[in-house]
C-alpha positions as CSV (number, residue, x, y, z in Angstrom):
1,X,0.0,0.0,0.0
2,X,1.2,3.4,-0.6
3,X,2.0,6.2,1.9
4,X,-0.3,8.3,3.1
5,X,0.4,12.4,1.9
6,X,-0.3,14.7,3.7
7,X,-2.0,17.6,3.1
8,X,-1.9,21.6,4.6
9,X,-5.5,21.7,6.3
10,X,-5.7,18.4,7.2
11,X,-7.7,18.4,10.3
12,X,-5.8,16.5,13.4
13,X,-8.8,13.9,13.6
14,X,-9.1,12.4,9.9
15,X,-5.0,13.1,9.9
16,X,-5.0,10.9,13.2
17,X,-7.5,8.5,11.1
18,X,-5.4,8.4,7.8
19,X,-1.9,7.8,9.9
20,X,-2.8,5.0,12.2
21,X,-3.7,2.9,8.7
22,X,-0.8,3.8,6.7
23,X,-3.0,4.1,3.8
24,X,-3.1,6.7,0.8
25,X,-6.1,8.5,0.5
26,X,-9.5,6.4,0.5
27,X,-11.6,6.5,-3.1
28,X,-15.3,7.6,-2.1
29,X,-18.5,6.1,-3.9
30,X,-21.5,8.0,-3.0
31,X,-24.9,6.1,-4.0
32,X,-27.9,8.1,-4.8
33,X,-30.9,6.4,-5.4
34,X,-34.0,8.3,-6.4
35,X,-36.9,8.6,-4.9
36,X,-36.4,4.8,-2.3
37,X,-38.2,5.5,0.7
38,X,-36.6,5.0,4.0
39,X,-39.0,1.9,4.8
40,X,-37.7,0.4,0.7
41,X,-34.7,-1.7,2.0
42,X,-34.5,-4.4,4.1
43,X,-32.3,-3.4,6.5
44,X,-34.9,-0.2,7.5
45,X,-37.7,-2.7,7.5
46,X,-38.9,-3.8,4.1
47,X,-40.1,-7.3,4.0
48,X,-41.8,-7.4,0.5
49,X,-38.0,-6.4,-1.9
50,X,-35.1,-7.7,-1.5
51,X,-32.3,-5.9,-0.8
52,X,-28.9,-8.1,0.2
53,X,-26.6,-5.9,-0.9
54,X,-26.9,-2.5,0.2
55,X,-28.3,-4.7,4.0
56,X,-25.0,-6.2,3.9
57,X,-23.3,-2.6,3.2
58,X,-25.4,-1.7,6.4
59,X,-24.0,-4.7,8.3
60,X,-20.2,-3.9,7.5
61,X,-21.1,0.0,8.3
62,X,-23.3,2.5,10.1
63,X,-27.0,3.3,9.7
64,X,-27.6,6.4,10.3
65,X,-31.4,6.9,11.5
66,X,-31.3,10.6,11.2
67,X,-30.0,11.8,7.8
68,X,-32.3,14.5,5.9
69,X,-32.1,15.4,2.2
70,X,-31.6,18.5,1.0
71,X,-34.8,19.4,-0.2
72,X,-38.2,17.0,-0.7
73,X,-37.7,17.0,-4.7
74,X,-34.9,16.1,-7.3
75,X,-32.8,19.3,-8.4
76,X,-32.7,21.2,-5.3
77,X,-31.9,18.2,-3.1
78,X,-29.0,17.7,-5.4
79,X,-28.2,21.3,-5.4
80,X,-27.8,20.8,-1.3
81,X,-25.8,18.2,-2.0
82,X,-23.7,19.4,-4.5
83,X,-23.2,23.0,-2.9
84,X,-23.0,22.2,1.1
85,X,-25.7,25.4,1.3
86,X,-29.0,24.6,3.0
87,X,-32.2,25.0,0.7
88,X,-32.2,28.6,2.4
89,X,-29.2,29.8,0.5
90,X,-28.8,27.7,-2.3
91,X,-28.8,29.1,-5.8
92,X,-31.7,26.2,-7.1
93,X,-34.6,25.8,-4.7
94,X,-37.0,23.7,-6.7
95,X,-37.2,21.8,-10.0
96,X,-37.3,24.5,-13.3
97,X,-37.8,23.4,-16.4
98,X,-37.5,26.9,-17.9
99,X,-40.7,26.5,-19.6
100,X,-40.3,29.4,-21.7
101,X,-37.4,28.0,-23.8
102,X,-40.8,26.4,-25.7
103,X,-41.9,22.8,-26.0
104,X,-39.8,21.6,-22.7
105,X,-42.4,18.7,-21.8
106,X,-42.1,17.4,-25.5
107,X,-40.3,14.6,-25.8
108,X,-40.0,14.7,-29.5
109,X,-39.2,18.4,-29.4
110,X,-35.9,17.6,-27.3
111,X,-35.1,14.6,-29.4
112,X,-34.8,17.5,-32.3
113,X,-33.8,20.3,-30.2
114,X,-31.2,19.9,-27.4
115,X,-31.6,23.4,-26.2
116,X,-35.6,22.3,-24.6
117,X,-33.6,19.7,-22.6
118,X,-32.4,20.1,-19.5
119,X,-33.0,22.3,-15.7
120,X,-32.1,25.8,-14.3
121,X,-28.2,25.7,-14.3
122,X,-25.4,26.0,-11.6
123,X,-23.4,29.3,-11.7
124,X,-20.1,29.4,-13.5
125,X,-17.7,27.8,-11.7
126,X,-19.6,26.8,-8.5
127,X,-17.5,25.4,-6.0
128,X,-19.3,22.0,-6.0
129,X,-18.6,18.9,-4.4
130,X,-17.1,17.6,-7.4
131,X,-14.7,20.6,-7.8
132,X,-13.5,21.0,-4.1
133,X,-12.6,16.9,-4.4
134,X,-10.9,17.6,-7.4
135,X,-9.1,20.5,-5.9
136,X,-8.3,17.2,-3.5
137,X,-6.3,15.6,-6.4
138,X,-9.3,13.4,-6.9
139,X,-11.0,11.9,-10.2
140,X,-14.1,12.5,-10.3
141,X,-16.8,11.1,-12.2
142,X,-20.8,11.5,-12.2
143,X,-22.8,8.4,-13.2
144,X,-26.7,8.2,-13.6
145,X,-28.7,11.7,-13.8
146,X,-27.9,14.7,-13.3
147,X,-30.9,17.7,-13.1
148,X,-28.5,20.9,-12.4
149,X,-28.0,22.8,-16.2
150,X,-29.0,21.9,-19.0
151,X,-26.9,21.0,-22.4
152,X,-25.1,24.0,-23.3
153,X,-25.2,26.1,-20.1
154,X,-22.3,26.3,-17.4
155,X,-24.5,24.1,-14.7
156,X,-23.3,20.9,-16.6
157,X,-21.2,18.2,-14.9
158,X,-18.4,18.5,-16.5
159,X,-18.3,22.1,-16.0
160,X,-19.1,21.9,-12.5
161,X,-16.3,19.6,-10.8
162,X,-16.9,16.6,-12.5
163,X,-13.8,14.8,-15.3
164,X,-16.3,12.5,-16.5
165,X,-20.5,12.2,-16.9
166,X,-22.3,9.3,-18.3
167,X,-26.5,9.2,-18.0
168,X,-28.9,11.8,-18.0
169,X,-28.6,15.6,-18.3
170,X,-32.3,16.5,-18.4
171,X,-34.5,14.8,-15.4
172,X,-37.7,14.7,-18.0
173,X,-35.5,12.3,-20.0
174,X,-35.1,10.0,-16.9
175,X,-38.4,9.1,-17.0
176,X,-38.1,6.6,-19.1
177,X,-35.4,3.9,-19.1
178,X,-35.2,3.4,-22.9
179,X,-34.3,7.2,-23.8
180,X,-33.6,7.6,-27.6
181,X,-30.0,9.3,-26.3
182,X,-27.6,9.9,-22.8
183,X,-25.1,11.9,-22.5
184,X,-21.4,11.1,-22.5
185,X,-19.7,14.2,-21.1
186,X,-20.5,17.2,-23.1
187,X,-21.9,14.7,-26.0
188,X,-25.1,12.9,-26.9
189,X,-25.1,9.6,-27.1
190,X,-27.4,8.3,-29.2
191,X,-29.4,4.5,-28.5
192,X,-31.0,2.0,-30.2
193,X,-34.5,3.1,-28.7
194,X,-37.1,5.5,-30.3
195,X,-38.6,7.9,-29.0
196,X,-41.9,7.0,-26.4
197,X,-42.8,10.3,-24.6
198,X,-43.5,8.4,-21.1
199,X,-46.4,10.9,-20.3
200,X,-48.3,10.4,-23.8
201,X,-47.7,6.6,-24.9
202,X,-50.8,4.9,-23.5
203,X,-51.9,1.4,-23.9
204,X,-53.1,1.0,-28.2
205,X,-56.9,1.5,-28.2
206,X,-59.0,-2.1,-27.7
207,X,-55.7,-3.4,-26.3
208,X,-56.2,-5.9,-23.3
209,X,-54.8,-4.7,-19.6
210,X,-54.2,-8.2,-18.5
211,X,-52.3,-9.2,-21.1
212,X,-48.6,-9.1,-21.2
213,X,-47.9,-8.4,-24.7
214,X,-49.9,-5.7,-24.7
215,X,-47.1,-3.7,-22.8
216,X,-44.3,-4.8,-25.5
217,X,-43.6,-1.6,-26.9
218,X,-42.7,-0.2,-23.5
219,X,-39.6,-2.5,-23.5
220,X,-37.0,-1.4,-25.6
221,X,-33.5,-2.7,-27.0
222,X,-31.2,-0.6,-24.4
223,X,-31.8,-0.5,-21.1
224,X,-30.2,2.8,-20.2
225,X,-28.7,1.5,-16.2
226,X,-26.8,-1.7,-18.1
227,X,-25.4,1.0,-19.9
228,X,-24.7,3.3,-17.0
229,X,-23.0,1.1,-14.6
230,X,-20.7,-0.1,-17.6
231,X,-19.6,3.0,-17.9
232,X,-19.4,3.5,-14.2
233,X,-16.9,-0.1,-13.7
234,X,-14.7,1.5,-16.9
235,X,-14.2,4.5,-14.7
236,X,-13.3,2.3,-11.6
237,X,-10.9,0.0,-13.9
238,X,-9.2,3.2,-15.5
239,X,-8.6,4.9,-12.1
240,X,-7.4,1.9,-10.1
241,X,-4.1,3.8,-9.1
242,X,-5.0,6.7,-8.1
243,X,-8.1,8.1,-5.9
244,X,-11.1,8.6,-7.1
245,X,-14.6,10.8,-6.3
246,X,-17.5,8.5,-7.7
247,X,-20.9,9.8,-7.4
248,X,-23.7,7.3,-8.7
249,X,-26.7,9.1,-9.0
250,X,-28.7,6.5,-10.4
251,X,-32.3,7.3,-11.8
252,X,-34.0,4.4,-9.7
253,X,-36.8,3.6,-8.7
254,X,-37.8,6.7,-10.1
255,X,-41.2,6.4,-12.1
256,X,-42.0,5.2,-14.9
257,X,-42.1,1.3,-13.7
258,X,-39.5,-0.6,-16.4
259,X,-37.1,-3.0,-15.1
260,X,-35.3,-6.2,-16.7
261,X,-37.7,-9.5,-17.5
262,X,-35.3,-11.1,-15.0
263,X,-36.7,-9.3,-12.0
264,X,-40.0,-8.4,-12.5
265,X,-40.3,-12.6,-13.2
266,X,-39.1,-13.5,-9.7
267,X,-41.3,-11.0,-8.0
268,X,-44.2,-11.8,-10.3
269,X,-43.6,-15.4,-8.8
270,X,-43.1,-13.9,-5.3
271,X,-46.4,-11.6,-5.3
272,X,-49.3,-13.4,-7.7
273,X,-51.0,-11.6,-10.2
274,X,-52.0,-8.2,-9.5
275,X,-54.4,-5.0,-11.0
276,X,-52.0,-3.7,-13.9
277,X,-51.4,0.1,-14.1
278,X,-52.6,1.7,-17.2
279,X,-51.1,5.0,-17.2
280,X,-53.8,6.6,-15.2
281,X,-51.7,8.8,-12.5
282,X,-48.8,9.8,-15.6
283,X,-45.8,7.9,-16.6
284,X,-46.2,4.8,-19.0
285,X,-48.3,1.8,-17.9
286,X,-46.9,-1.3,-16.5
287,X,-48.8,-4.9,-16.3
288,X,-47.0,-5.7,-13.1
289,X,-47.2,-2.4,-11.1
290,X,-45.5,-4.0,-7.6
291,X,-43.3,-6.7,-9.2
292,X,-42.1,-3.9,-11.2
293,X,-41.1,-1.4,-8.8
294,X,-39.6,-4.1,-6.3
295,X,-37.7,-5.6,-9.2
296,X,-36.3,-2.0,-10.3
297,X,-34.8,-1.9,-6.3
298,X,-33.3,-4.9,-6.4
299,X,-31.9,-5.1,-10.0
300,X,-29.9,-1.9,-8.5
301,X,-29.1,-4.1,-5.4
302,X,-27.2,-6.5,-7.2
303,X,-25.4,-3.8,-9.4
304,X,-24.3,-2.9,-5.8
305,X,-22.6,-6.4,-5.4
306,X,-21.3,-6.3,-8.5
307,X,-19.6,-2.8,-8.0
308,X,-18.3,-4.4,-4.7
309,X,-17.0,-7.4,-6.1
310,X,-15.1,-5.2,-8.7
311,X,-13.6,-3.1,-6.1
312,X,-12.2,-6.4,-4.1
313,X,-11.0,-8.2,-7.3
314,X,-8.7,-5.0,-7.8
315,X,-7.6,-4.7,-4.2
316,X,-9.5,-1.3,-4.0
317,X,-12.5,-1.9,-1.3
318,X,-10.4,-2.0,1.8
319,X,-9.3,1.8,0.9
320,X,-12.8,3.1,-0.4
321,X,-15.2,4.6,1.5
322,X,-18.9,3.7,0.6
323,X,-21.6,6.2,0.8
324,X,-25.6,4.4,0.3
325,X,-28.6,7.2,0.3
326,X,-31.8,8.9,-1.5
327,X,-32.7,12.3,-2.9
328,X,-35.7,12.3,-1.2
329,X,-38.8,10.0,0.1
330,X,-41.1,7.7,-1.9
331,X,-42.9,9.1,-4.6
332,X,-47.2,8.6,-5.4
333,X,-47.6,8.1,-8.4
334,X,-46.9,6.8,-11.9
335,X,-48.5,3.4,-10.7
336,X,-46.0,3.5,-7.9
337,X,-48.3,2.7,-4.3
338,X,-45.5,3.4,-1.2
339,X,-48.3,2.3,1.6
340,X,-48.6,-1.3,-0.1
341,X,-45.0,-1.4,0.4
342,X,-44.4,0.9,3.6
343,X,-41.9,2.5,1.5
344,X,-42.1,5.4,4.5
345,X,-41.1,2.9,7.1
346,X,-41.5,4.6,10.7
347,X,-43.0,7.6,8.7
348,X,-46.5,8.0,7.0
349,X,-45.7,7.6,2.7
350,X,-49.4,8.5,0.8
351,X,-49.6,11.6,-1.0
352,X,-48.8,14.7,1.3
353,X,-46.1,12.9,3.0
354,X,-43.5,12.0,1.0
355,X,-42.2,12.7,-1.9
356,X,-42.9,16.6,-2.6
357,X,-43.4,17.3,1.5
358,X,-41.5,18.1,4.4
359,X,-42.8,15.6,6.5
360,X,-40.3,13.1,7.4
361,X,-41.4,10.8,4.8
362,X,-40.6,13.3,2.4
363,X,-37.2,14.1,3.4
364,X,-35.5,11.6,6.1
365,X,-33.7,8.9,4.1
366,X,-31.5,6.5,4.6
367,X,-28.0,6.4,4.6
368,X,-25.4,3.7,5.2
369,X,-21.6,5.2,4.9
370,X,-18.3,1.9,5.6
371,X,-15.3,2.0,5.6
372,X,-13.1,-0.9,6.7
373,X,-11.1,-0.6,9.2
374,X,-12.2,3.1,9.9
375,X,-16.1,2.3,11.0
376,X,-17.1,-0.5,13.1
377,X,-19.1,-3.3,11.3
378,X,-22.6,-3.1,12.2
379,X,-23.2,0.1,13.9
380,X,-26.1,2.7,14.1
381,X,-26.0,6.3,14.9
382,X,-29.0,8.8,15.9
383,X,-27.0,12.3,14.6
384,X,-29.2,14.6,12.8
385,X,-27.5,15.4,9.5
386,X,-28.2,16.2,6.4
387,X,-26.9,16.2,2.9
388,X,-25.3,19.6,3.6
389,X,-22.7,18.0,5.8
390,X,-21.5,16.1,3.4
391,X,-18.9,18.7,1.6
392,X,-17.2,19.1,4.8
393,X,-17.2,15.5,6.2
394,X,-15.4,14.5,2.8
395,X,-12.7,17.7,3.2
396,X,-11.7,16.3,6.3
397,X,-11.3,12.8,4.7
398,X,-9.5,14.3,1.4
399,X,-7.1,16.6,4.0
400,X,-8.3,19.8,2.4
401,X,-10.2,22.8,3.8
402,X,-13.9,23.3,3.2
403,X,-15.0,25.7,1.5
404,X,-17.9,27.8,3.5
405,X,-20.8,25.7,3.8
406,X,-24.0,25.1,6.4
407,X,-22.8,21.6,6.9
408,X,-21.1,20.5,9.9
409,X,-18.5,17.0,9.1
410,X,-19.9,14.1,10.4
411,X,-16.5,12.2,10.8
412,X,-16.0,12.3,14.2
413,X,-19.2,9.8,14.3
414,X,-18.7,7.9,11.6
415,X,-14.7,6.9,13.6
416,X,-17.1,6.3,16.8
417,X,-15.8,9.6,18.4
418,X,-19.1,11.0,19.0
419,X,-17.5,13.1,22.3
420,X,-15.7,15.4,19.7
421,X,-19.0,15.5,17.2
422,X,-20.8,18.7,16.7
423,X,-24.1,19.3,16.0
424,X,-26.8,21.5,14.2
425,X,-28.4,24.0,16.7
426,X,-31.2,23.1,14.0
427,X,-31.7,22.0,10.3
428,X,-33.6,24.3,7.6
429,X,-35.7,23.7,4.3
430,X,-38.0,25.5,2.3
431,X,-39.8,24.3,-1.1
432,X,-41.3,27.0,-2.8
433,X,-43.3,24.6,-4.6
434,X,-45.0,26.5,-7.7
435,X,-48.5,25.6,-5.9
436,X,-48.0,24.8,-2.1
437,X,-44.9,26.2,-1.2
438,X,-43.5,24.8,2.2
439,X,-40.6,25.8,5.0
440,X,-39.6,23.1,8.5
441,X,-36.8,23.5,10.8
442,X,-35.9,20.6,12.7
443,X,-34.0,21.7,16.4
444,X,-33.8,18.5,18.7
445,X,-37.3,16.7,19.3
446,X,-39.1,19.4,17.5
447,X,-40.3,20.0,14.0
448,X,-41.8,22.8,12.4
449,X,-44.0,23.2,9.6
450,X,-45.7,25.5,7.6
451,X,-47.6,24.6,4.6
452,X,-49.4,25.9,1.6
453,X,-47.6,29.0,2.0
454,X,-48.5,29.7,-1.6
455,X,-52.2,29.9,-0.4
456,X,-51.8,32.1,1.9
457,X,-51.1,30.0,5.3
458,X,-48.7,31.5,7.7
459,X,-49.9,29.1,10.5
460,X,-47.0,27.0,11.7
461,X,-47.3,22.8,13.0
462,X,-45.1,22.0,15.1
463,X,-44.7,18.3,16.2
464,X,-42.7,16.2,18.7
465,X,-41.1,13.3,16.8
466,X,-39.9,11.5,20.5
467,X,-43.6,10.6,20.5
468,X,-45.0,11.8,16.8
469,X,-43.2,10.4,14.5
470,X,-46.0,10.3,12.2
471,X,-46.5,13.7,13.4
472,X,-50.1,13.5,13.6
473,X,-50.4,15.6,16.5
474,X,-50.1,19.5,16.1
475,X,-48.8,20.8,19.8
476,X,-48.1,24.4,18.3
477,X,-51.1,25.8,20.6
478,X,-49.3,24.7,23.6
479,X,-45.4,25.8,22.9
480,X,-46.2,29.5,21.8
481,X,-42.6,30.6,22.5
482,X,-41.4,27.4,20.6
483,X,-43.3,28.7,17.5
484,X,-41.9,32.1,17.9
485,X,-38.3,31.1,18.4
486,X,-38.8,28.9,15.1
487,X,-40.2,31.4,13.0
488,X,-37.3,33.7,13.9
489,X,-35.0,31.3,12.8
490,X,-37.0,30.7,9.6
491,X,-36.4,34.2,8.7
492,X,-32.9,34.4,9.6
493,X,-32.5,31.4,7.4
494,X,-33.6,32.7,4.6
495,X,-31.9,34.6,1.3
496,X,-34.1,35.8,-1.4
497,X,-33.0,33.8,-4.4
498,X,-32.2,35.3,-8.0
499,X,-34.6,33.0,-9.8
500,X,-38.0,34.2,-9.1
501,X,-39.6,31.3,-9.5
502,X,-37.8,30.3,-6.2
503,X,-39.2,33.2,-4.5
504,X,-42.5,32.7,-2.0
């Protein structure tokens, strides 16, 4: 094994970390699934999928029960995640198409015109995640979607921190998983697959629900994950000798339900027949609804062991650090049904709750972070954190200085030296939603919540999750000074963003 270097800035904990083992710098995965609810794996309670994999990452690491996206919705969780700034102060605070660019929700339009493609962009030069690791001497490399600037623009990965990109640029795009085209860096890609706009391709008129082949031309020749994690294992195979920053932002099990014949087979076996979906609550329609969306989760589960299989054939797992988590809760629709599951887990999952919401369905997710030799096998932590921590927690890993952030590094706890941890005097979010429009702040036991700001509301919720987790019962009319001390800090947490369709 090589020598550690060491590097100006290098705090006296993850230098004290780094020396004892003698090793050079750990590589760092990070997994980001999309949309998997913190209930989806079995390790966090799901008995219907199966989920070996990432449950064995869990048992050779530490579960944290406490870790909060960024935001309840794709682009500006990612934006957290990306920038270390709290959904308070980052530059992209909910998803923007830029509708006026013209036909953006036209799949055929984008197929012809690249500029409809794509979200609201990054700033120039952002210091991102990807940047301040390569600043680290790292490779980096994005795998899966991406959601922060479209084609073109300066918010793209490659512009943005990243040496390589391989997936999606647009988030529209990901919703189906036979795209006509990815991207490969700044390039399209073109596929074998036409063109099936995933919000307008119904079932062919007179055709029958219950049978199979009726759902044929949902299936295409290239299933756009094969293709991403081949890309992603060349990336691992061409940076063998030297560290690496790999962030897998996979698309699953984002809707629309299309997964290999393999796995939806063995959960068709598993769960019986069952009511297909026919396209009734948007995205395409799929005759197996629940085999479906089981079989996407654990198709990516063994992708998992196969990425961890590579990384101990080349002698590479013992020095990599192995980040597991979601963008946000489970979703409710697209034929996608998170109660029949309990894809919420501890936390309530229908419509209102997760996906799109600050309830903790909507935005506490799992996450699973090992490291041999560095964290104990099989341990569980109850620190509140949050995808803003992340920046910093991997500076003190890479030996560099963080750039400013609202994150706090979680390495002390993930080393088991939770004495020298500290901690958020409270976590922030707003969602300025183009119709609801939502803020929380989470400070201890106590949550805040205001909703449907957009219609007017100013009234704050405030629960107790020691005893609420569900939070089902409002206690704001008996902790008055709680509700004023929270709605100070709501205010103080708050920048007014240049887009102004981020603005409440």
């Amino acid at each position: 094994m090589k020598k550690i270097n060491i590097f100006i800035g290098l705090s006296a904990l993850a230098l004290n970390a780094n020396a004892q083992s003698g090793t050079s710098r750990p590589n760092v995965i990070y997994i980001l699934m999309d949309d998997l609810g913190f209930g989806d794996i079995g390790c966090c309670g799901q008995q219907k999928i199966e989920t070996p994999h990432i449950d064995q990452l869990r048992n050779n690491g530490m579960l944290f029960t406490q870790h909060y996206s960024g935001s309840p919705v794709s682009a500006p969780a990612r934006c957290v995640l990306m920038t270390g700034l709290h959904s308070g102060h980052t530059q992209i605070r909910a998803n923007d198409e830029m509708a006026y660019r013209g036909a953006v929700n036209s799949h055929d339009s984008m197929f012809v015109h690249k500029e409809l493609e794509g979200q609201y962009p990054l700033k120039a030069n952002a210091m991102t995640i990807g940047r301040m690791m390569q600043n680290a001497g790292y490779t980096t490399g994005c795998y899966g979607k991406w959601g922060l600037g479209n084609p073109g623009s300066e918010g793209t990965p490659n512009k943005q921190g990243f040496d390589r990109f391989y997936g999606y640029n647009c988030q529209r795009q990901a919703h189906t998983y036979y795209p006509p085209f990815l991207y490969k860096n700044e390039d399209r890609v073109y596929l074998s697959n036409q063109v099936r706009d995933p919000h307008t391709t119904k079932l062919d008129k007179g055709a029958d629900p219950y049978d199979k082949a009726s759902y044929a031309k949902y299936t295409q020749k290239e299933y756009a994950n094969d293709l991403i994690f081949d890309e992603l294992l060349d990336f691992v195979e061409q940076n063998r000798e030297k560290p690496f920053f790999l962030m897998w932002t996979t698309p699953l099990p984002h809707v629309s339900l299309q997964a290999p014949d393999k796995w939806v087979e063995y959960y068709v076996k598993k769960f019986g027949d069952e009511k297909p979906y026919t396209g009734t609550a948007g995205y395409m329609p799929c005759r197996y609804p629940h085999a479906t969306y089981a079989a996407m989760i654990s198709y990516f589960d063994e992708q998992i062991g196969k990425l961890i299989e590579k990384l101990k054939t080349d002698n590479l797992y013992e020095n990599t650090i192995i980040v597991f988590t979601s963008d946000n809760g489970p979703t409710f629709n697209g034929g996608s049904d998170s109660p029949w599951f309990n894809s919420g887990g501890p936390f309530k999952s229908e419509y209102g709750w997760g996906k799109c919401f600050l309830h903790e369905g909507g935005i506490r997710v799992p996450a699973i972070f090992t490291w041999p030799g560095k964290i104990k096998k099989g341990t569980e932590s109850n620190h509140i954190c949050s995808f803003q921590d992340m920046m910093p927690t991997l500076a003190d890993i890479a030996g560099i200085s963080c750039p400013q952030t609202d994150g706090i590094s979680i390495l002390p706890t993930l080393l088991g030296n939770e004495k020298k941890q500290k901690e958020h005097k409270y976590l922030y979010w707003e969602y300025p939603d183009p119709k609801i429009g939502l803020k929380a702040i989470r400070m201890g036991k106590w949550k805040g919540i205001i909703t449907d700001i957009r219609k007017g509301n100013t009234q704050m919720q405030l629960f107790d999750l020691d005893n609420d987790l569900r939070e089902l019962h409002d206690v704001a009319p008996q902790h008055p000074d709680i509700i004023k001390k929270f709605e100070q800090l709501m205010k103080e947490s708050h920048t007014e963003p240049e887009n102004p369709k981020f603005r409440f």
